[in-house]
C-alpha positions in Angstrom: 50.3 -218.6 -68.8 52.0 -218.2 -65.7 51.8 -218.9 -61.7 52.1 -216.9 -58.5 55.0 -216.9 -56.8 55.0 -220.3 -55.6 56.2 -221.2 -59.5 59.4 -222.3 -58.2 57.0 -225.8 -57.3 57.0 -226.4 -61.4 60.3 -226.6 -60.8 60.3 -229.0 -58.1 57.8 -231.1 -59.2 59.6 -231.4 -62.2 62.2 -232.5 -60.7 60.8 -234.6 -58.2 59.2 -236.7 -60.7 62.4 -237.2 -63.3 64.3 -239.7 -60.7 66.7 -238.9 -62.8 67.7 -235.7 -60.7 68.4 -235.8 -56.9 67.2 -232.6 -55.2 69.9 -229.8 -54.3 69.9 -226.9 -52.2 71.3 -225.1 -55.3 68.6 -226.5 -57.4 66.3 -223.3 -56.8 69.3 -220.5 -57.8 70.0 -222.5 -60.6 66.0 -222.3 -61.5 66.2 -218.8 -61.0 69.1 -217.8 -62.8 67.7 -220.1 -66.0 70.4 -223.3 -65.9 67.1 -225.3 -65.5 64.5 -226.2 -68.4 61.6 -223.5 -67.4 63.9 -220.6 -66.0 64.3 -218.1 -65.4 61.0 -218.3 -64.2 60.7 -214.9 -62.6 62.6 -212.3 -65.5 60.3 -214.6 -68.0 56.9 -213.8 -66.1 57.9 -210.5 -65.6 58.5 -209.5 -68.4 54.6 -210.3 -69.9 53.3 -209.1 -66.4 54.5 -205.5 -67.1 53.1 -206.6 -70.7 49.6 -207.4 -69.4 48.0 -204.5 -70.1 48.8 -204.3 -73.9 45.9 -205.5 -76.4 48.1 -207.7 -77.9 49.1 -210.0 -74.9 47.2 -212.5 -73.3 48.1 -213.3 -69.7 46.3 -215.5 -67.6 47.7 -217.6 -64.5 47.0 -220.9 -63.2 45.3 -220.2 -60.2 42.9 -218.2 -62.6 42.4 -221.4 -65.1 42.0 -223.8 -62.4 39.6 -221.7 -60.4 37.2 -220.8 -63.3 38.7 -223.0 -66.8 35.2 -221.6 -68.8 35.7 -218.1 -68.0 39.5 -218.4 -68.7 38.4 -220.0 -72.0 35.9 -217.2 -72.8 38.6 -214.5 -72.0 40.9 -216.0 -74.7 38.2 -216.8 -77.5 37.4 -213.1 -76.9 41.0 -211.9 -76.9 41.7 -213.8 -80.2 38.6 -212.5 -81.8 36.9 -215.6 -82.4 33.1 -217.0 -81.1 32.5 -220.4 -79.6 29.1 -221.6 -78.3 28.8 -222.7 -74.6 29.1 -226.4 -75.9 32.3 -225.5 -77.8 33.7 -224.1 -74.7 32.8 -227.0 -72.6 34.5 -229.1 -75.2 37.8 -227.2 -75.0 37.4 -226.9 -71.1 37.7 -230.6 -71.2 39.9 -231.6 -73.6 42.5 -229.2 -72.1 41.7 -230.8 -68.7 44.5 -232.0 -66.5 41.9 -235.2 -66.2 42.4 -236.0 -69.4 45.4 -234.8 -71.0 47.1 -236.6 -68.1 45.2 -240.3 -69.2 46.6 -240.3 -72.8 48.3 -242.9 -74.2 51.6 -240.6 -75.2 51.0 -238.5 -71.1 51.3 -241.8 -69.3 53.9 -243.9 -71.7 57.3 -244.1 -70.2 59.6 -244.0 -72.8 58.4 -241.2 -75.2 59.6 -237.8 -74.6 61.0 -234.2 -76.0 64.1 -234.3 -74.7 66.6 -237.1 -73.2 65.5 -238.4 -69.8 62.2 -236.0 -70.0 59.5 -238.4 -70.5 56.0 -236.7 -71.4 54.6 -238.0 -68.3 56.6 -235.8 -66.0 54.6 -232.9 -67.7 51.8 -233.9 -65.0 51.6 -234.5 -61.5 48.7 -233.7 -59.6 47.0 -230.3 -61.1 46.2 -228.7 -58.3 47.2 -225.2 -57.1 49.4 -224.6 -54.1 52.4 -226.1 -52.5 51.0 -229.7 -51.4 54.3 -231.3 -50.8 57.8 -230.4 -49.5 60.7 -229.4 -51.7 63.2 -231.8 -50.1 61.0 -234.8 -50.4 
């Protein structure tokens, strides 16, 4: 899965939520040029957007999964080969849903993560689409 071009805002929210890291002007080359968890952000979609095309990839974005989740859903149970009834699809819509992946117990606890100082519940912030606050906040 990837994002438009705006992706550089996983990185900020990211970092926006850790506390742990002040914001930098560097912050965004360093994003870029990979010295960041989740770079480099643009060589790594790149790479499976000239990819896209093949029968073997999968690429969706998003924008796409946030502006129609079934259909996105549909598009991979096809692509995998596989065949889910309407209901099944609803039930994966939602229990892939920022809503509530974001309420569970291990999403909101603040001492459980992957790595040091990256709790599991910087994973979510808001889930929407777009720029909807400013880098240097």
């Amino acid at each position: 899965m990837a994002t438009n071009a705006q992706g550089f805002d996983e990185e900020t929210s990211f970092l926006n939520d850790s506390r742990k890291v002040e914001w930098r002007p560097e912050a965004f080359d360093e994003f870029c040029r990979g010295v960041v968890p989740g770079g480099p952000f643009f060589d790594h979609v790149l790479e499976y957007w000239k990819e896209r095309e093949k029968k073997n990839v999968f690429f969706v974005t998003y924008e796409e999964l946030k502006e129609n989740p079934k259909e996105s859903v549909r598009s991979l149970v096809e692509f995998l080969r596989c065949s889910l009834t309407s209901e099944e699809i609803e039930q994966v819509v939602w229990k892939s849903s920022h809503e509530r992946l974001s309420k569970l117990d291990v999403n909101i606890d603040k001492v459980k993560g992957i790595w040091p100082g990256i709790l599991f519940n910087l994973y979510f912030r808001k889930g929407v689409v777009g720029w909807k606050e400013p880098v240097d906040n």
